[in-house]
N, C-alpha and C positions, 0 to 999 in steps of 0.2 A: 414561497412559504408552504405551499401545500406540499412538493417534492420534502421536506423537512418537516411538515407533519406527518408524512407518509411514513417516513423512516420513525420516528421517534412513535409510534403507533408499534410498528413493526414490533421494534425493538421492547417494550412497555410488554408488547401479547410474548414475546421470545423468554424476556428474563422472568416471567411470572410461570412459567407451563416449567424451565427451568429449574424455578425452587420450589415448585408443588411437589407434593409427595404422589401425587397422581401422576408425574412422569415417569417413577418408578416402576410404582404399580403397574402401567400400560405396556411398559417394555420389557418388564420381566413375565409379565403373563401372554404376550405378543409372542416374545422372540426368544425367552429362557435364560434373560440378562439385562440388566438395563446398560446405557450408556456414558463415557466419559463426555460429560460436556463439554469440558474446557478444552478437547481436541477439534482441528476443523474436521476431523472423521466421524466424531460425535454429532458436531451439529450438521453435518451434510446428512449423518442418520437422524436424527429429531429431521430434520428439514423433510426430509423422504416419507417417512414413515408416520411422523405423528400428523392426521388430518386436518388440523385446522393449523399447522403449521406450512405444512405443503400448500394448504389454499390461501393462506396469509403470503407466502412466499412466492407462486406461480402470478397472484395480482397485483403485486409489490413489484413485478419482474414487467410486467405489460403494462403499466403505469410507463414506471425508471422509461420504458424502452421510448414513448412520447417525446420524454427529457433529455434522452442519451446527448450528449455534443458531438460535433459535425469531429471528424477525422481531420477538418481543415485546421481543429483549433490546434492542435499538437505539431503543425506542419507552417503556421504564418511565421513570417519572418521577426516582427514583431513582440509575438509572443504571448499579446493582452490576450487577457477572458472576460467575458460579461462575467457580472457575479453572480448572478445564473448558470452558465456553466460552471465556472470556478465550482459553486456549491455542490453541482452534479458530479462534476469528478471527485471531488472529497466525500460525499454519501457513497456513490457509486465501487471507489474503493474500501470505504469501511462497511460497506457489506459482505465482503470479502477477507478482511481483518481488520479485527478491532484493536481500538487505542492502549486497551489491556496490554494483546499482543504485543502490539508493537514495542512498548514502554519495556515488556519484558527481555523480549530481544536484547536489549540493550541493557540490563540491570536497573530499569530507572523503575525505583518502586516498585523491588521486586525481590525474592529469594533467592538464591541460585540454584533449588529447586526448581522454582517456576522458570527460571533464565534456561535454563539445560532444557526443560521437557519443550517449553515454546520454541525455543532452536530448534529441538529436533522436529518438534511437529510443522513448523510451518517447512522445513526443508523437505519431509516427505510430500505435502501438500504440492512444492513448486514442481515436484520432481514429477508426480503422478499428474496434477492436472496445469501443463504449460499455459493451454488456453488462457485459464482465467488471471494467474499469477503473470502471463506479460500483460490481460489487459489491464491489469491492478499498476502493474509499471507505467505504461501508458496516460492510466487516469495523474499517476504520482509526478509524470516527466511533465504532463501538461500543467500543473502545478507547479511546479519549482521555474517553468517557463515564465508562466507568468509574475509570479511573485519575484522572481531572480531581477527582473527587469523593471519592477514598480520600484517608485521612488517616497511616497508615501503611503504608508501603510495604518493600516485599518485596526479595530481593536483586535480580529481575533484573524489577520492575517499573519500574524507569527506564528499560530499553534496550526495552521493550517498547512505553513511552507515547514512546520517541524514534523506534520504528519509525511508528508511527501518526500522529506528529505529520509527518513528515518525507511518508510519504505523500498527505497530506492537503494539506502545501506543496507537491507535486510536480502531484496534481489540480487545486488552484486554481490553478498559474499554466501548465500545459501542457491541462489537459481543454480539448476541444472546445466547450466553452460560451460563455469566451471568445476564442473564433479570430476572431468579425465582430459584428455588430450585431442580429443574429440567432440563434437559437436553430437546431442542422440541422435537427432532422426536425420544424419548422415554420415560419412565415413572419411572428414572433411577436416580437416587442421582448423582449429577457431582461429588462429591467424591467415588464414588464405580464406577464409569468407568474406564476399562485400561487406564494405560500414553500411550503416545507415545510422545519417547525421540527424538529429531533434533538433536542430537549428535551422534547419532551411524545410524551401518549399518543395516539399513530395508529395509524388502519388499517393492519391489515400490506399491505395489498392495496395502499395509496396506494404504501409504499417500494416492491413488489414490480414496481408497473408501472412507478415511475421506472425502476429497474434493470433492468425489461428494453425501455425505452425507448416504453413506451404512453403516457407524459403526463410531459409538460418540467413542474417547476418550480425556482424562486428556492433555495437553499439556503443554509439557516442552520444552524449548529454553535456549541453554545452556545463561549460565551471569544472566539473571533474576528468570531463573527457573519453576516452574511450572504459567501458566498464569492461575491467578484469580480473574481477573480485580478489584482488589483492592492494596494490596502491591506488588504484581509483578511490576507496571506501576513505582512506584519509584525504586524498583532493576534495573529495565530497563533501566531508563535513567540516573542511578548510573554507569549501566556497561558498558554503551554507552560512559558516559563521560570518565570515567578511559579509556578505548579503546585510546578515542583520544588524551589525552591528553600524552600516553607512546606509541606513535607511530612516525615515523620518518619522516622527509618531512613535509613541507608545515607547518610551525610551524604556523604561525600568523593565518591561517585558520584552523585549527584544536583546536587551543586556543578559537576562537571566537568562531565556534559552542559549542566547551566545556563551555563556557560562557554561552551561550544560554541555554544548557540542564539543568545548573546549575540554574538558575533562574526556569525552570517548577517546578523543584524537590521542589522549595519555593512555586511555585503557582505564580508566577511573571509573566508578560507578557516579551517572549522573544526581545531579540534588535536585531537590524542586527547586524550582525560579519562583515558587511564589513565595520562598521564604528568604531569598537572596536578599 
């Protein structure tokens, strides 16, 4: 609970400094311009620059780190999470992007304005900072792990396996892995890199230096299979749906996001499920 009012704190001080008119003011008299918020280059600038954002964000940052989950969770055979972790990898990555985003990505409750600019922006984002965009995968894979394999579900584990599922579409078809024929930071065929499987038991060390970008491989997520941002992205949200749709609990909401997933798989603009 606290790690959750941590964040909802966060966010409360973010979206207020946000719509003040004293954000303006601060960065046009600061820097000779204020900033686009709604890009992640916006708020890594508000994060940098504006003071009590930077101090809100560096102790928000050495808290989470207390809470972080082990590298084992992503790696047990199994799959379970406490709902303690569970809840730390779901904050942990929408610290990183938000459900806005994400939603836009996909046209769900959105303009195709906002769909084109948030495509482009999170793509620069994966492109420029790997680091954080595979740990955001990481947080999402150990998510759809566990959720993929529960058999009864909870009220708000469907919007939790649709935040994971949705970022997981959003890395295999914008990450930088496939931008070219190569892998960046080698000169390596993306088909003659090792896998490395999210179903079994590894070295935390192997995920650790993928995520901070010491050794490229193939990546596999059980249900969709190997991600190569082209037909993975429909397995994906094939395996996603089957998921919710033979799962137990909370019918009416797990039909509706299954609805939803249903219509990308066409290239449709998703509805809301809560009007379904």
């Amino acid at each position: 609970m606290r790690l959750i009012h941590l964040h909802v704190e966060e966010r409360t001080v973010w979206d207020k400094f946000v719509s003040s008119p004293l954000r303006k003011i601060y960065f046009t008299a600061s820097f000779g311009q204020d900033v686009n918020v709604d890009s992640n280059a916006g708020k890594r600038s508000l994060a940098l620059h504006a003071p009590i954002l930077k101090f809100l964000t560096t102790l928000l940052d050495k808290q989470l780190a207390k809470w972080r989950p082990s590298m084992d969770s992503i790696t047990s055979n199994s799959g379970s999470l406490s709902t303690s972790d569970l809840l730390s990898h779901l904050l942990l990555l929408l610290r990183r992007v938000t459900l806005k985003q994400l939603h836009a990505f996909t046209g769900w409750e959105s303009s195709e304005t906002d769909h084109v600019f948030v495509k482009r922006d999170l793509q620069l984002w994966m492109q420029k900072d790997h680091t954080s965009a595979r740990e955001c995968l990481w947080h999402a894979i150990s998510i759809y792990n566990c959720l993929r394999t529960k058999q009864h579900f909870s009220c708000y584990d469907p919007y939790i396996y649709l935040v994971s599922t949705l970022y997981i579409l959003a890395f295999d078809r914008l990450g930088p892995v496939f931008q070219g024929d190569t892998f960046p930071s080698t000169t390596t065929s993306v088909t003659e890199l090792p896998l490395l499987r999210f179903d079994r038991n590894l070295d935390s060390s192997a995920v650790r230096s993928w995520i901070d970008g010491v050794r490229d491989f193939r990546l596999y997520v059980p249900g969709p299979g190997i991600l190569n941002g082209g037909e993975s992205s429909l397995r994906l949200l094939k395996d996603a749906r089957k998921t919710l749709l033979s799962r137990i609990g909370w019918w009416t909401l797990r039909h509706g996001i299954a609805r939803c997933l249903t219509q990308l798989t066409r290239g449709d603009q998703p509805s809301d499920p809560t009007q379904l």
